[in-house]
C-alpha positions, 0 to 999 in steps of 0.5 A: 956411561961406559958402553962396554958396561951398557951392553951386559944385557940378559935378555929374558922372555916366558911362553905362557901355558894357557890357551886364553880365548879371544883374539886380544889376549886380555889374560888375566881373568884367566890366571893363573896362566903357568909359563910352557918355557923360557928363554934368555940370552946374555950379551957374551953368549952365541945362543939363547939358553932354554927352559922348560919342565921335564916329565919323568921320561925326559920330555918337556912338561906341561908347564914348569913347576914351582921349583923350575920357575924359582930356578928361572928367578934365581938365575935372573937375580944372580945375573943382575948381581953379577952386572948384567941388566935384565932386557925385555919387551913388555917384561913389567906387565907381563913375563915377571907380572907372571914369574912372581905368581908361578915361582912365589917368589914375588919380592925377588921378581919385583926387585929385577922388574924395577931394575931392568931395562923393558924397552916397551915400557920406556917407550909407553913412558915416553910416548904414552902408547905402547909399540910392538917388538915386530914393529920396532925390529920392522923400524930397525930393519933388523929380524923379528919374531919368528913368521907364522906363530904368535905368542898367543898361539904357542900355548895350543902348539905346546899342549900339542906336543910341538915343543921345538916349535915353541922353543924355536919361537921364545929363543927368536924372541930374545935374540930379537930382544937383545939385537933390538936393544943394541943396535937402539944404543949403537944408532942412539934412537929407536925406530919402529913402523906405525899403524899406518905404516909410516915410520917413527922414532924415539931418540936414546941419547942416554941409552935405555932407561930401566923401568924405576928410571922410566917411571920418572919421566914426565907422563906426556901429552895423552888428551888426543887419546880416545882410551889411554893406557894408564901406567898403573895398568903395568906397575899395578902388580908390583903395589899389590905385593 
């Protein structure tokens, strides 16, 4: 495949809107969660480009409305066509899962969900458990996400009125996204630190699939699970529409 093509990536992460209470973030009892803000970065471009609501004195809004969402999945769709791929860490189960539901523009955020490359899905797919962006970046000893925040915290800062921390914090996400992703295909392998702090590995002698390619895959060897995670834990949304 043509490396130069390969590496056209936009890659895409939302902040929700809601605090969700416990700490193992099971959100979706809590829907609709709305999205704070966005962030993509394509491949050509220095910086990420953000996303938020503005209220009428130009300050970010609660949460993005209808319109700016819609307005998210227009410039995703449009970025596909024009031959970029679409890059996320967990962007199947949860940042377009999200997107259909706030922009009611589900069918156009399932067709760029099948099409885009969710590193962690591929992962799932290959090795039947899901890993961490922090974890991979670790594994690559490239940057992570930004210290002293998590994403489950970024609704409460928000709300809050620290909205250049959040933005600071989504902007890092896809930068981290994209670093991943290529340096992955430059080193023809993924690395990541595991639970036990040992290090692990994914070889990608074809790159990154996308997740209509990643659903293909053979399902591997889960019976050494005590709970596995079943891929329609993913996908699920995607059927229902």
């Amino acid at each position: 495949q043509d490396s130069e093509m390969a590496n056209r990536y936009l890659a895409f992460d939302i902040e929700t809107a809601k605090d969700v209470p416990g700490d193992d973030f099971k959100w979706r009892p809590h829907r609709p969660l709305g999205i704070s803000c966005a962030a993509t970065l394509d491949s050509t471009s220095a910086e990420p480009r953000l996303w938020y609501g503005k209220t009428a004195d130009g300050l970010p809004a609660k949460r993005m409305s209808l319109a700016d969402a819609r307005e998210l999945v227009q410039y995703l769709s449009d970025m596909a066509a024009d031959g970029f791929r679409i890059l996320t860490w967990n962007g199947l189960a949860f940042d377009f899962d999200i997107l259909a539901e706030e922009s009611g523009a589900a069918a156009t955020c399932k067709e760029c969900a099948l099409g885009h490359v969710d590193m962690m899905f591929h992962v799932f797919c290959s090795k039947g458990y899901p890993i961490g962006l922090d974890k991979a970046a670790q594994g690559m000893e490239l940057p992570g996400k930004l210290a002293g925040m998590s994403g489950a915290q970024a609704p409460k800062l928000w709300a809050g009125g620290r909205f250049d921390e959040v933005l600071a914090y989504v902007a890092q996400d896809v930068r981290a996204t994209m670093r991943i992703a290529q340096t992955c295909e430059q080193r023809r392998k993924l690395e990541w630190i595991t639970r036990k702090g040992t290090k692990s590995s994914m070889p990608l002698p074809n790159g990154w699939l996308t997740v209509q390619q990643a659903l293909k895959l053979p399902e591997p060897d889960t019976s050494w699970m005590s709970t596995p995670i079943p891929r329609r834990d993913f996908t699920a949304w995607l059927s229902a529409l």
